[in-house]
N, C-alpha and C positions, 0 to 999 in steps of 0.2 A: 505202202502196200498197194496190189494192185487191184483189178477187178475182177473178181472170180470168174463169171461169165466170158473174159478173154482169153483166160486158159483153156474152157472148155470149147472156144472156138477155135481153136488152134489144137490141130491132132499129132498124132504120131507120127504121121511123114512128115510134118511142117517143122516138129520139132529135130527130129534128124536130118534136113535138110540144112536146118540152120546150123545143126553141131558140125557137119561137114562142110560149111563154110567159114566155121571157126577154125575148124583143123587146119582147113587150107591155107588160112593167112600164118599161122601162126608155128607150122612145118614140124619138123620133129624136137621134141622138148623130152630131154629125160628127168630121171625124178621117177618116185613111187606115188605120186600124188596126182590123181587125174579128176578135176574139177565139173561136174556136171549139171550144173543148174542155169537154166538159159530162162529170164523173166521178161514176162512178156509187155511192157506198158504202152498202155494205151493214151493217143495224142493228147487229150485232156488230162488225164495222172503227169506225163511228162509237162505239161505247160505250168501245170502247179507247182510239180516240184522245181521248175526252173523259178517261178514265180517268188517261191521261199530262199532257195540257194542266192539267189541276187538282192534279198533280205539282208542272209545272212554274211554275203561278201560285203556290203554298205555299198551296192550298187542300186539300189532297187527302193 
């Protein structure tokens, strides 16, 4: 999970900014299913979670 206070610092333009540089890379896709959830984590949450994943690979 991440930190509440980083979604609350990232707005509305920020988030659609970023959907339309998903779009871009990723061109036109059909299907009835259009996936919307962009999470935001922050360098500390990711170093952890790297932290555990290299646990859990028997790298770490």
């Amino acid at each position: 999970m991440f930190a509440k206070d980083a979604i609350h610092r990232i707005g509305c333009p920020e988030k659609l900014e970023i959907e339309g540089w998903m779009e871009e890379k990723m061109g036109d896709v059909g299907g009835e299913f259009q996936g919307g959830a962009i999470d935001v984590v922050t360098p500390d949450k990711a170093k952890i979670w790297k932290e555990k994943m290299l646990k859990v690979l028997g790298n770490g």
